[in-house]
VOGU-3710 file (C-alpha; in Angstrom, 3 decimals, decimal comma):
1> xxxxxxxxxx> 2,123/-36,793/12,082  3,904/-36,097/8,436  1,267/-34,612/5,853  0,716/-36,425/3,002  1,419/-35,576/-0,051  -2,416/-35,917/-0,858  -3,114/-33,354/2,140  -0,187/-31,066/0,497  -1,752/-30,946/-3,181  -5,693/-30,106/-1,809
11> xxxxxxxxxx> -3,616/-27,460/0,346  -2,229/-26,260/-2,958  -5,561/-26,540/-4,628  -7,298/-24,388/-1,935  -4,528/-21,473/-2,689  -5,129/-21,255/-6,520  -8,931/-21,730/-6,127  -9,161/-18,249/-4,225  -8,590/-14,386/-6,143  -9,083/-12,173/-3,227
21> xxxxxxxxxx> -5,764/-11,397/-1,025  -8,016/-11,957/2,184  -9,060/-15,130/1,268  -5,705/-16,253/-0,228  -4,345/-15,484/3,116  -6,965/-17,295/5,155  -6,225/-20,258/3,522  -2,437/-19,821/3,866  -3,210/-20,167/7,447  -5,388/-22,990/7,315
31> xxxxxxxxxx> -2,977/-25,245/5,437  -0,269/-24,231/8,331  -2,181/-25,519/11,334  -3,766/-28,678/9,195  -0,359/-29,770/8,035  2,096/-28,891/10,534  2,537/-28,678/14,161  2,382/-25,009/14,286  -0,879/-24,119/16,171  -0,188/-20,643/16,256
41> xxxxxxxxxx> 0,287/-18,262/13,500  0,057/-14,424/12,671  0,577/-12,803/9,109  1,913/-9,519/9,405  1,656/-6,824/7,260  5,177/-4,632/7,475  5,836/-0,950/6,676  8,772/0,972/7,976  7,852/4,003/7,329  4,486/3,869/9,506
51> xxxxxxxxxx> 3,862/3,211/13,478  2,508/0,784/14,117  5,360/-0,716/11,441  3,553/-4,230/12,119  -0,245/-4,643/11,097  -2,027/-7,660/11,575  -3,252/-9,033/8,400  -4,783/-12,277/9,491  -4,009/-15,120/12,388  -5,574/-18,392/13,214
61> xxxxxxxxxx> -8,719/-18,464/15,583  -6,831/-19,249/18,829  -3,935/-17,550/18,146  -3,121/-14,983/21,033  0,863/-16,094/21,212  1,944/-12,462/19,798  0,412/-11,003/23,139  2,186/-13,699/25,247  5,279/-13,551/24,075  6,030/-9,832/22,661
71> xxxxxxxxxx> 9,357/-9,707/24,039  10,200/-13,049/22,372  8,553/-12,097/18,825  9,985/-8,708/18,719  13,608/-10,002/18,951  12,840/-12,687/16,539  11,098/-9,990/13,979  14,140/-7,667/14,650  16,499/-10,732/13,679  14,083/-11,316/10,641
81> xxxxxxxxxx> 14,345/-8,176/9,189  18,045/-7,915/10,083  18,827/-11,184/8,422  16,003/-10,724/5,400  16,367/-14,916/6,104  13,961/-17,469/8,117  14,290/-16,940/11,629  13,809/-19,597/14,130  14,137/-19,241/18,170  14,012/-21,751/20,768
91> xxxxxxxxxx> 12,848/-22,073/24,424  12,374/-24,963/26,426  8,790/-25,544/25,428  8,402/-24,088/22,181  9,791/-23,340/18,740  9,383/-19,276/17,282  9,589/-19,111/13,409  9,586/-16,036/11,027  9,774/-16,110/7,494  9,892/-13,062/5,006
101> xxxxxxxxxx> 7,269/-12,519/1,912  8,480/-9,978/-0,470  5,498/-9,478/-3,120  7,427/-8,298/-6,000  10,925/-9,262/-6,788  13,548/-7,191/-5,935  10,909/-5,309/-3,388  11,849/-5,053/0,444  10,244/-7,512/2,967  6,687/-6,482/2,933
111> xxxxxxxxxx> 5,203/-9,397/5,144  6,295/-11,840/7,503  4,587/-14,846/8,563  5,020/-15,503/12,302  4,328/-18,882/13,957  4,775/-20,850/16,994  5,060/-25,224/17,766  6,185/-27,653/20,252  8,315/-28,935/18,009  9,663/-28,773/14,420
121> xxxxxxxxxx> 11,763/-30,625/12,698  14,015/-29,912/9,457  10,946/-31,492/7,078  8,553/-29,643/8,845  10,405/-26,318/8,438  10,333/-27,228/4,791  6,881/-27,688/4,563  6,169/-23,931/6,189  8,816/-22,100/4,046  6,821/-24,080/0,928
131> xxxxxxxxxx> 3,442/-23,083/1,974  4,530/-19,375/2,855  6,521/-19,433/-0,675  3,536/-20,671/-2,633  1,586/-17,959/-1,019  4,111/-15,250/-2,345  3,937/-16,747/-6,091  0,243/-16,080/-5,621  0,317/-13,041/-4,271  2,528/-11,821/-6,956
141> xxxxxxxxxx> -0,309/-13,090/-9,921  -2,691/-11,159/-7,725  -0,567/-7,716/-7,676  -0,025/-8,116/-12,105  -3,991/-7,989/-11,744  -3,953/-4,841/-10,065  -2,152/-2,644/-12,198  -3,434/-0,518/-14,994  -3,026/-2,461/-18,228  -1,815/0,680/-20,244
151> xxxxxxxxxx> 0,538/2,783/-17,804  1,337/-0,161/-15,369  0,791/2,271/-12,413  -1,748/0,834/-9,720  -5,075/0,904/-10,392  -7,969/2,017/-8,277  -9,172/-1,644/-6,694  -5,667/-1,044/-5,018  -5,686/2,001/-3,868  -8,935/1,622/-1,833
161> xxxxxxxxxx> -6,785/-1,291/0,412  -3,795/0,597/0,793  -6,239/3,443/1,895  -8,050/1,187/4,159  -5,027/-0,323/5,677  -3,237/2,995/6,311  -5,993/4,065/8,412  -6,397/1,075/10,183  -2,644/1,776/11,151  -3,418/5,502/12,605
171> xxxxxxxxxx> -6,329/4,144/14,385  -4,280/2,290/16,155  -1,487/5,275/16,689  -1,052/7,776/18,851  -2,432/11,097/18,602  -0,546/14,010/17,259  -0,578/17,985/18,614  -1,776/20,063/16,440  1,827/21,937/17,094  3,813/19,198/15,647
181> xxxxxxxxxx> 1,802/18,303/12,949  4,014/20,097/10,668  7,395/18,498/11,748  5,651/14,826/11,809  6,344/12,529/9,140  2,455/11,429/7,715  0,830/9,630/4,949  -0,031/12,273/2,295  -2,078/11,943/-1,057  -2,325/13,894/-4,053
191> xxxxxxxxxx> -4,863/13,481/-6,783  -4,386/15,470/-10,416  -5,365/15,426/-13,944  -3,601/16,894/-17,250  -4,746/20,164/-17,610  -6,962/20,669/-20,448  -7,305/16,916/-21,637  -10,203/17,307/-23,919  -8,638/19,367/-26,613  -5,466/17,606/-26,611
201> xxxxxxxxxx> -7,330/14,911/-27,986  -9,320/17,205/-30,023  -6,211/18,831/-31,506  -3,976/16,149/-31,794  -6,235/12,857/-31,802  -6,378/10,074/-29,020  -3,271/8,184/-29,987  -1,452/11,754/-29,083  -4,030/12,066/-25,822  -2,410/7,968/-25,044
211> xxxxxxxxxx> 0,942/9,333/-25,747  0,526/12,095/-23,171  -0,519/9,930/-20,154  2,435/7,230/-21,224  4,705/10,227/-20,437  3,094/11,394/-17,680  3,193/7,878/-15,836  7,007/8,537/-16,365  7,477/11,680/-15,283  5,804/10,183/-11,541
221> xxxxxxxxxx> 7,963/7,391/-11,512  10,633/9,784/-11,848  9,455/12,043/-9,628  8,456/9,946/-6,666  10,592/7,125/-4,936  9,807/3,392/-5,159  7,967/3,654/-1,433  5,570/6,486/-3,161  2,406/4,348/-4,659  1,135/5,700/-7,561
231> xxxxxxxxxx> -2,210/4,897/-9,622  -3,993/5,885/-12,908  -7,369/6,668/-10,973  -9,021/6,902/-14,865  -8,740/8,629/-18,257  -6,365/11,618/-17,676  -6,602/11,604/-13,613  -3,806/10,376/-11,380  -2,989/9,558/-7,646  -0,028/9,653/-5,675
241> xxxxxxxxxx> -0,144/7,878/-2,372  3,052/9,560/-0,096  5,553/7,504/1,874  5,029/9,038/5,259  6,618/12,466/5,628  6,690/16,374/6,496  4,578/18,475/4,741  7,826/20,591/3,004  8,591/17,063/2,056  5,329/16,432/0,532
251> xxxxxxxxxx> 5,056/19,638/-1,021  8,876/18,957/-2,629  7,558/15,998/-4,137  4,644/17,416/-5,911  6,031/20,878/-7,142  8,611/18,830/-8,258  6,400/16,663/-10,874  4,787/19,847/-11,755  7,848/21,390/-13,086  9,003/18,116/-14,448
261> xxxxxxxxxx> 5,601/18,650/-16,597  6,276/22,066/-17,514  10,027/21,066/-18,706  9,240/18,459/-20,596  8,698/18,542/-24,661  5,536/16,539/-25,524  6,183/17,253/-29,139  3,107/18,780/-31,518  1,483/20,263/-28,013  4,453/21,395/-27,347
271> xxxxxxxxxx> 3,852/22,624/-23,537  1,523/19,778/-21,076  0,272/20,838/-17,748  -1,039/19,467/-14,543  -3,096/20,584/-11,510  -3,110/18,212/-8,054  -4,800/18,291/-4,691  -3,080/17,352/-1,545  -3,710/16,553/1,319  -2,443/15,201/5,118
281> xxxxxxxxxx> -4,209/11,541/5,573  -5,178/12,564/9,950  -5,993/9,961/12,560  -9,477/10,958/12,736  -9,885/10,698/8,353  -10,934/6,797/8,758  -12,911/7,029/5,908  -11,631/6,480/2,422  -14,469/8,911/0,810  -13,446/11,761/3,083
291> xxxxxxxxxx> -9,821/11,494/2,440  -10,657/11,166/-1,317  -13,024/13,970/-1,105  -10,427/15,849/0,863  -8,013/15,962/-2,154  -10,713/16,389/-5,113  -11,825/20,127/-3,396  -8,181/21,052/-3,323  -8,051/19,531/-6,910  -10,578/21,302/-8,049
301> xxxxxxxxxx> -9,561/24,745/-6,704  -6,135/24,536/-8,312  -7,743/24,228/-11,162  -10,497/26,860/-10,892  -7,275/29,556/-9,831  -5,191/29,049/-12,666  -4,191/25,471/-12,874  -0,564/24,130/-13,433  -0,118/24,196/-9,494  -0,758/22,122/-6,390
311> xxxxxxxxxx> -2,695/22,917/-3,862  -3,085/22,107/-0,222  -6,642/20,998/1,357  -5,009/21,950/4,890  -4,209/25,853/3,498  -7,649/25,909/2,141  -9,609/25,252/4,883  -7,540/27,310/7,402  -7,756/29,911/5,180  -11,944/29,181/4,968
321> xxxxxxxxxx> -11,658/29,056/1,223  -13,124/25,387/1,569  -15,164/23,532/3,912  -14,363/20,245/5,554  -15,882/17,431/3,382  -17,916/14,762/5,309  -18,825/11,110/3,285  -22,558/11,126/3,312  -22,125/7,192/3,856  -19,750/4,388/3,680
331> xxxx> -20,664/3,378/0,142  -17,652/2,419/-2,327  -16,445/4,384/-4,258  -14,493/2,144/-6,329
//
């Protein structure tokens, strides 16, 4: 049976009556299986760079279709991604459908809804690609929220769910030898802070200190490629969240904004440093306070052993300079 259009506009109302992605989501897939025939549907999260590359951000109650079928869905995500278009496959007693989100305009495909009917016809099809587009609009509102309001880099809300779903992924991922870790291509942060903050602003007055982090928010951006997430974590400290790679990679990437620091001419202070911690985000770090915690000891080192440097949590513990940092408990830290 069509939905009406009075069904369509309390489906639309339920969307901009939630703020939180989960719940946004939840009622994405809601308004699929009340107002068309697809009866089972799968959001999934999409990252190239990581394995698993799919992660499951939400799916209706009976939904077990992507278990069924894998065969089936993994050509149709293939063509998805191939196509960047709606993707539709048919068998004789049911209808596959993929459609692409991208979050910000211009971005890559960072989600694609999956579903599955009996049937659907061309007004039907509409209907899904409306409700999955609506969902996107929102979900862009919902991303302007979570950026700093004065550098435009993430802010801290977001990294805790990129941290959160990044382990989630390596929970689910295969173990790596302690051989190989070197060679194998992982999710790496790196906290740091402008070296001597204070009398910057003592020196040269706040509007200088505001100055300094607007340049330092474009020396990352310039630094880092558009798959690196980067965050003001607050006042003077920043985090860089790595695309998965090698540690020489990593390393490259960070030495790199360092010296893009030291080159630069920030005027009546003349020379600006920075100190960072780094460090590998392992399979068994499934705790967002560790992994933080990881990267403030190295942060702190650098700058207790002359500062203007990076340095690496992994060195410092192999070396027994640090000790492992354990999260008393789960609380948030954000």
């Amino acid at each position: 049976m069509a939905a009406s259009s009075i069904q369509i506009l309390d489906s639309i109302v339920d969307f901009t009556a939630e703020t939180e992605v989960d719940a946004i989501t939840k009622s994405l897939l809601t308004s699929i299986t009340a107002l068309t025939p697809v009866d089972e549907v799968v959001l999934l999260d999409y990252c190239a760079d990581m394995q698993p590359a799919f992660t499951v951000l939400g799916t209706n109650a009976n939904s077990a279709f992507q278990q069924e079928n894998i065969d089936q869905i993994d050509a149709l995500l293939d063509e998805c991604l191939s196509t960047q278009k709606i993707t539709q496959h048919h068998s004789d007693d049911h209808v596959l459908i993929a459609i692409p989100i991208y979050y910000e305009k211009g971005d890559d495909i960072r989600s694609i809804l999956c579903g599955r009917a009996t049937t659907l016809s061309h007004e039907q099809r509409a209907l899904l690609s409306g409700l999955t587009h609506i969902y996107e609009n929102y979900q862009q509102i919902i991303m302007a929220s979570e950026r700093d309001s004065f550098t435009s880099l993430f802010n801290r809300k977001v990294l805790s769910k990129k941290l959160d779903l990044i382990c989630e992924r390596l929970a689910q991922s295969e173990s790596v030898d302690d051989d190989d870790a070197e060679h194998v291509q992982s999710p790496w942060i790196g906290i740091f802070d402008i070296d001597h903050f204070k009398q910057i602003n003592d020196n040269f007055g706040h509007v200088f200190g505001d100055e300094v982090i607007l340049l330092i928010a474009s020396l990352m951006r310039q630094a880092f490629s558009a798959q690196d997430s980067l965050f003001r974590y607050g006042g003077d400290e920043f985090v860089v969240l790595f695309q998965p790679c090698t540690r020489a990679m990593a390393e490259q990437k960070a030495n790199t904004l360092v010296a893009n620091v030291n080159a630069r001419d920030f005027g009546a202070a003349q020379t600006v440093t920075i100190s960072m911690g780094a460090t590998r985000i392992e399979r068994g770090q499934l705790s967002t306070s560790t992994i933080l915690g990881n990267a403030d000891q190295a942060l702190y080192h650098a700058k207790q052993n002359g500062r203007n440097q990076v340095a690496f949590y992994d060195d410092l513990r192999q070396s027994g300079m640090i000790k492992t940092f354990v999260a008393e408990d789960d609380v948030e830290l954000f």
